[in-house]
C-alpha positions as CSV (number, residue, x, y, z in Angstrom):
1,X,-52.1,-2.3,43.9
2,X,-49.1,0.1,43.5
3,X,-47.6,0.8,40.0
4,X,-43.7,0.5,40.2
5,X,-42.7,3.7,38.0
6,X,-39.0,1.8,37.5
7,X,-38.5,-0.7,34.7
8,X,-37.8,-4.0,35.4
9,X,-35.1,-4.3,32.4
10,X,-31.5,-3.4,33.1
11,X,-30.6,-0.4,31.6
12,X,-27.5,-1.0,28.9
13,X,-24.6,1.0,29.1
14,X,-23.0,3.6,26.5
15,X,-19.5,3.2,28.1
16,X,-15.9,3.5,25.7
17,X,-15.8,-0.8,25.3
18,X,-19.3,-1.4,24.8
19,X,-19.7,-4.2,22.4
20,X,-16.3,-4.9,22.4
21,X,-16.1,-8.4,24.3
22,X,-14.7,-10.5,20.9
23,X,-13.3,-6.9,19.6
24,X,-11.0,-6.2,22.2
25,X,-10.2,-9.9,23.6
26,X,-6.3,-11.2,22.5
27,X,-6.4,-15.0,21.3
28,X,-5.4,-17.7,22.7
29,X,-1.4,-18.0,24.3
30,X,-1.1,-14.7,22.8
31,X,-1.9,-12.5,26.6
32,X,0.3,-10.0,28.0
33,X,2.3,-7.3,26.5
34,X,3.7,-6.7,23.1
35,X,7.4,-7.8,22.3
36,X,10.1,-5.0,22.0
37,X,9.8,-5.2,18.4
38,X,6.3,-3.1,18.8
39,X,8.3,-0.2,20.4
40,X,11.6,-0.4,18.4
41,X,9.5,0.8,15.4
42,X,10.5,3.9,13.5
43,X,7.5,5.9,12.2
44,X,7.6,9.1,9.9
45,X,5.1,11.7,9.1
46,X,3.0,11.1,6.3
47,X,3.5,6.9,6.6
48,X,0.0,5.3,6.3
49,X,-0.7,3.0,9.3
50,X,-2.9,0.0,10.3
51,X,-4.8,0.7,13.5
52,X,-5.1,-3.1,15.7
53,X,-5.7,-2.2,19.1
54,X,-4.6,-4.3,21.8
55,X,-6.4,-5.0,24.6
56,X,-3.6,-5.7,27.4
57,X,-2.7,-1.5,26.6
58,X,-5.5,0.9,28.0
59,X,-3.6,3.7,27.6
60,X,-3.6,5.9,24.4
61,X,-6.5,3.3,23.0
62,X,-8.5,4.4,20.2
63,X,-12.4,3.9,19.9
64,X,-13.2,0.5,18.7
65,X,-14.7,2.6,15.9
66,X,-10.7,2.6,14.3
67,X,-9.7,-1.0,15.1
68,X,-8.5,-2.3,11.6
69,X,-8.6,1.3,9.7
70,X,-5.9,2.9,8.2
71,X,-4.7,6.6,8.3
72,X,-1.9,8.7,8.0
73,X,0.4,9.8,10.6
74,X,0.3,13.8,10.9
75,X,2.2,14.3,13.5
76,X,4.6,12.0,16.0
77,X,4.7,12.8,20.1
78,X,7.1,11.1,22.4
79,X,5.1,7.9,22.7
80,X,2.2,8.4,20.8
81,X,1.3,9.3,17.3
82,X,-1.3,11.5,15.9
83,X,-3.2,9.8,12.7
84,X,-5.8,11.3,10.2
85,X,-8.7,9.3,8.9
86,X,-11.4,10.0,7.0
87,X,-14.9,8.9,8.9
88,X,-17.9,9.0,6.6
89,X,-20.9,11.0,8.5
90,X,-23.9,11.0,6.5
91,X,-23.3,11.6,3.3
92,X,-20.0,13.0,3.2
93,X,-16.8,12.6,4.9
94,X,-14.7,14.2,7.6
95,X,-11.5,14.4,8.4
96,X,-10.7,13.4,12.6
97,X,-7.4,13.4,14.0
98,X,-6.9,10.3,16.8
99,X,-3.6,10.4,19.2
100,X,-3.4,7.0,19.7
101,X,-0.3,4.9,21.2
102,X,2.3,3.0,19.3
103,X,1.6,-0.4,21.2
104,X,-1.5,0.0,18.4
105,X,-0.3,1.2,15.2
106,X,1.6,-1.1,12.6
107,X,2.9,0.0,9.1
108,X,0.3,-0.5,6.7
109,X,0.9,-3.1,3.7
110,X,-1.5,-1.3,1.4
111,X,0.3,0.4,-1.1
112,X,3.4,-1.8,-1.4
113,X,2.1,-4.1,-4.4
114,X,1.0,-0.5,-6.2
115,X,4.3,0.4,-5.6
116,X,6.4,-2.4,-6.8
117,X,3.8,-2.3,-9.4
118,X,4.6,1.3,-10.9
119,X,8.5,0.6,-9.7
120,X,8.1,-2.2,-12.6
121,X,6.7,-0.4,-15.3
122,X,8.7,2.4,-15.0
123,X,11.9,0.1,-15.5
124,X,10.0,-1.7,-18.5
125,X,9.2,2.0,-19.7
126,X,13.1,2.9,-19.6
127,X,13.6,-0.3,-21.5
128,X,11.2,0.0,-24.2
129,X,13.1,3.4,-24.8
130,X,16.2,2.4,-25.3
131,X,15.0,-0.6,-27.4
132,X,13.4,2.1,-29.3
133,X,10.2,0.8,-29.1
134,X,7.1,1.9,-28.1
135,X,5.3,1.5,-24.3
136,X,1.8,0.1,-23.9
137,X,0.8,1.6,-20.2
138,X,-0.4,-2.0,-19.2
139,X,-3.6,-0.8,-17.8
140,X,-7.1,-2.2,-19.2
141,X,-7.7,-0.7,-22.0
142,X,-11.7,-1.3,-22.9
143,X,-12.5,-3.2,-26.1
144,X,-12.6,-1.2,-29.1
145,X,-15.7,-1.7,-31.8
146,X,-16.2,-5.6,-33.5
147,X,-13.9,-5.4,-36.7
148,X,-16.9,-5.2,-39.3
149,X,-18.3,-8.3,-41.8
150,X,-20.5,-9.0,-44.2
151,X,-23.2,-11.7,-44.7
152,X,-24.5,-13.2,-48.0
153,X,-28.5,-13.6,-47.8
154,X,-28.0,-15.9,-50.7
155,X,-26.9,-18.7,-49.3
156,X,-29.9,-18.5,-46.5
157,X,-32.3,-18.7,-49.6
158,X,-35.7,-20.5,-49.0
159,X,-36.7,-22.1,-52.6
């Protein structure tokens, strides 16, 4: 009898879109490329952006490793955009720089309710000042100590 040294399993591959058949697959009526409103976008250093890659774009497509992270642009090329995120390695975290292409950045969302948020109590701040009264930061504050009370061991008398 002669031993086969080859397995009989196929060997899986370690290419750039492994694993990525749902990641990287565009739903339904929604194939093709991206509208003009994708290019026509204006980005600045230092925005924070949403990384979504699309599939229909090979070019200038980050690892799948990014798709739906956010970073922040560092530095802006003629069609592409360089973003810094922070990948956790072990037990700490490192800062990596992707080029990637605009066809899959959008603006990130994140911090615009923290925003209006401090936009708000910074006009409720000017008008507690000119009331003359005093602002309260409306930030949980944690419960101070139980106001203290007495109890009569009379009443719980056994006679």
């Amino acid at each position: 009898a002669v031993v086969s040294t080859q397995s009989t399993g196929m060997v899986s591959s370690n290419g750039f879109r492994r694993k990525t058949r749902k990641l990287l697959s565009q739903s339904h009526r929604k194939h093709g490329v991206p509208s003009a409103t994708t290019y026509l976008q204006s980005y600045k250093k230092g925005d924070l952006v949403d990384v979504l890659i699309n599939p229909a774009i090979q070019k200038g497509m980050p690892h799948k490793y990014y798709h739906g992270r956010t970073g922040r642009i560092i530095s802006i090329n003629v069609r592409s955009v360089v973003v810094l995120f922070y990948k956790k390695v072990g037990g700490r975290y490192i800062e990596k720089t992707v080029t990637i292409k605009v066809d899959h950045l959008r603006k990130s969302k994140s911090r615009d309710e923290y925003q209006a948020r401090m936009e708000k109590n910074k006009a409720d701040k000017a008008l507690a000042e000119k009331e003359g009264k005093v602002f309260v930061f409306p930030k949980r504050q944690p419960k101070g100590p139980r106001e203290s009370f007495s109890i009569s061991l009379l009443a719980f008398s056994c006679r």
